[in-house]
C-alpha positions in Angstrom: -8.5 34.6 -6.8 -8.6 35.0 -3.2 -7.9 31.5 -0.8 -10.5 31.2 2.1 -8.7 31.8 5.2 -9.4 28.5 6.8 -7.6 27.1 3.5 -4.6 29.4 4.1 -4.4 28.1 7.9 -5.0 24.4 7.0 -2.0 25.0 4.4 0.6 26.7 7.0 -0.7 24.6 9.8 0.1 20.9 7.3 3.4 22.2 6.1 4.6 23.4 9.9 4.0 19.9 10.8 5.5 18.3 8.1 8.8 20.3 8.8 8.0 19.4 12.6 7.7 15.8 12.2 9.1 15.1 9.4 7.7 13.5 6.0 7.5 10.0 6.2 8.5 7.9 3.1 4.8 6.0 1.4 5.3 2.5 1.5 3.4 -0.1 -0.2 0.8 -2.3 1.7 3.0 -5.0 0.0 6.1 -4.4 1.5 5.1 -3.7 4.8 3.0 -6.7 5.2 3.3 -10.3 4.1 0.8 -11.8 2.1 -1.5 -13.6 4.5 -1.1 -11.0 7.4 -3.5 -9.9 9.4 -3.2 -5.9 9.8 -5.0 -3.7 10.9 -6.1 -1.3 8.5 -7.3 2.4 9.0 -9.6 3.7 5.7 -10.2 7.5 6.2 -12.9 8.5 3.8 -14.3 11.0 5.6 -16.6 13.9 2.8 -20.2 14.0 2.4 -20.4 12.5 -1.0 -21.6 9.2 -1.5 -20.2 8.9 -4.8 -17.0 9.1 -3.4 -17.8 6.9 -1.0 -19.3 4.2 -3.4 -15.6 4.5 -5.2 -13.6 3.8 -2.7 -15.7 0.4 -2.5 -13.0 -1.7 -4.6 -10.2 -0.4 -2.6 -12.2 -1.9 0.1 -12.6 -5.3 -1.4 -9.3 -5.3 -3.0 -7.4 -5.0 0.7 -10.0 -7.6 1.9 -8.8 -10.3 -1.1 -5.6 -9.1 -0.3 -5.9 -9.3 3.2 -8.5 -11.5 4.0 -7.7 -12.0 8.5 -7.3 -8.4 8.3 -9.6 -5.9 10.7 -10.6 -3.0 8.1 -12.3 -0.1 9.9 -13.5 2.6 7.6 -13.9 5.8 8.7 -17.3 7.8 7.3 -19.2 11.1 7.6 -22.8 10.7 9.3 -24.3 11.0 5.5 -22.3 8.2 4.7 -22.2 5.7 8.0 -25.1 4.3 7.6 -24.7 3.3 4.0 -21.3 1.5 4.7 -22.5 -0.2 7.8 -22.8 -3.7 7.0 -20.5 -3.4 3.7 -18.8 -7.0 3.6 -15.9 -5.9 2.8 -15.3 -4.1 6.1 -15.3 -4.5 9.7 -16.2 -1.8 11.4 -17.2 1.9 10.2 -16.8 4.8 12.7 -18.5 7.4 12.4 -17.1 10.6 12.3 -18.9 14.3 12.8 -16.7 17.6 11.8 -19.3 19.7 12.8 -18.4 18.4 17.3 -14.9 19.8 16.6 -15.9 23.2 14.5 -19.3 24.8 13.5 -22.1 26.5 15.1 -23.5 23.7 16.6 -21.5 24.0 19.6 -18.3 21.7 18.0 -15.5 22.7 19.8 -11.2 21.8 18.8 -11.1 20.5 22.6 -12.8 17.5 21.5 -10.7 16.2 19.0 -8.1 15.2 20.6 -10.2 13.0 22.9 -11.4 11.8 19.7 -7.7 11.0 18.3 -7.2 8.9 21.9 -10.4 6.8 20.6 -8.4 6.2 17.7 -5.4 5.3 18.7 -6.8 2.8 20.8 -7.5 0.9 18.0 -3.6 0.2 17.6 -4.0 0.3 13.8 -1.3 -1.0 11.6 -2.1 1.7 8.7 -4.3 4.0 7.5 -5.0 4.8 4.1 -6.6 8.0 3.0 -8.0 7.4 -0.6 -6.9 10.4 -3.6 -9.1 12.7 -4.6 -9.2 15.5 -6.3 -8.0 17.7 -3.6 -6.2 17.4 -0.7 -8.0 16.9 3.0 -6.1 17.8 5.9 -8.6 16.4 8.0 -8.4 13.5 6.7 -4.2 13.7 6.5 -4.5 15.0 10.1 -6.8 11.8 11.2 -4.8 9.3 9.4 -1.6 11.0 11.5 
């Protein structure tokens, strides 16, 4: 079974940055912040299905109960954004388009990390990616 190329570079290029940077330890939501606190949380769900969207709905309300003064932004594909806008559960959903950053559409890399400055302005406490069944280094690379 042959791997796609871009797998194979998306592989090298995540664990050359994790020797790079270094792997961080996963900490718990719960130990981080105090029960009451106010963080600002990062939700990266970022694929074209809407199923998957529609399941990471309960992780959504379960940091909102948990959290309740928190700012929750969610981050969505275009398929997807308009769906989650207005979800009560969440604050803000930012819409995010792979195809400006790669794709025959005219995307470029260039942009992205314009696109990364947007985020980091948002000062967010922690972002979550949500598992599935295989790993997205866009989404790894996003919540970085």
């Amino acid at each position: 079974m042959s791997i796609p190329l871009e797998h194979l570079f998306k592989r090298c290029l995540s664990a050359g940055l994790r020797l790079a940077l270094g792997s961080a330890a996963t900490e718990s939501l719960d130990t981080r912040f105090a029960p009451g606190a106010s963080p600002r949380i990062f939700v990266i769900r970022q694929h074209n299905q809407l199923g998957d969207m529609l399941c990471a709905v309960p992780l959504l309300r379960a940091l909102r109960l948990r959290y309740p003064d928190s700012w929750i932004s969610l981050l969505a594909r275009p398929v997807n954004y308009e769906p989650m806008v207005g979800n009560r559960y969440v604050d803000e959903v930012i819409k995010f388009d792979k195809r400006e950053f790669v794709g025959r559409e005219g995307g470029s890399l260039l942009h992205f990390p314009g696109y990364a400055r947007l985020l980091r302005k948002k000062r967010f406490d922690i972002a979550v990616v949500p598992s599935t069944v295989s790993t997205s280094f866009t989404s790894d690379l996003l919540a970085f």
